[in-house]
N, C-alpha and C positions, 0 to 999 in steps of 0.2 A: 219749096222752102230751102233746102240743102242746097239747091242751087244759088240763091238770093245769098245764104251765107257766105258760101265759097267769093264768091264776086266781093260781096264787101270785105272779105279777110286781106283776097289778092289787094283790093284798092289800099287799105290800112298799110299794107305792108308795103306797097310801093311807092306810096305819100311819108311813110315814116322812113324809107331806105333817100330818096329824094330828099327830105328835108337831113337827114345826117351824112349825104357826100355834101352839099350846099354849103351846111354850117362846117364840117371838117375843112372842106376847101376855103373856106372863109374865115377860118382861125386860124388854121395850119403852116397852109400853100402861100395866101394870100400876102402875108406879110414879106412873103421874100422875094417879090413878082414888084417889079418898078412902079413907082406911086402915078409913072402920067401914063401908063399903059391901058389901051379900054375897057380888060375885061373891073377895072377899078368899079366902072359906072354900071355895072350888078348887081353891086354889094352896098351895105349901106356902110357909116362908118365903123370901126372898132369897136368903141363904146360900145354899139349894140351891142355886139357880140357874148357881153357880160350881162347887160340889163336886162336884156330880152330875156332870158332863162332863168335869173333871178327872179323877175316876176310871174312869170310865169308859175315858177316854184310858189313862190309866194300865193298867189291865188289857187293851185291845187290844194296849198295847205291849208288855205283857211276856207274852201268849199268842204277839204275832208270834214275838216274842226265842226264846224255848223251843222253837217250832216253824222256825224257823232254824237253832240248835242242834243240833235232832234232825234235820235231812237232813242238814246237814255231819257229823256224826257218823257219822252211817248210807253218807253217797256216801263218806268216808275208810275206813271196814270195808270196805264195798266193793273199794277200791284195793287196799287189804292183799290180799285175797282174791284177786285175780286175777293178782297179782304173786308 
């Protein structure tokens, strides 16, 4: 089991180190790099670069909200029940 842990940590960390050189190089870098040069056809436009994270936020936020919700909901039936 330790070992199963270990491996999914390494992969986490090296999908999340990977996706922040990508988006760094693609916010950063990219903008000062000639617009008819190849590496352009990697990246998606600009725009994304702000949307994507937005929503993203956006949907953590409102997965936490709902799953907040649903324990307060749950610990309150609870009260009722042993009261």
């Amino acid at each position: 089991m330790e070992l199963a842990d270990k491996a999914v940590g390494c992969f986490l960390s090296a999908f999340s180190l990977t996706i922040f050189i990508y988006y760094t190089f693609w916010v950063i870098i990219l903008p000062f790099v000639e617009s008819d040069h190849f590496i352009h056809g990697y990246f998606l436009p600009q725009e994304f670069a702000i949307l994507i994270p937005v929503f993203a936020g956006v949907a953590l936020l409102s997965i936490l909200c709902v799953f907040v919700g649903y324990v307060m909901l749950k610990s309150k039936a609870k009260k009722k029940k042993q009261t």
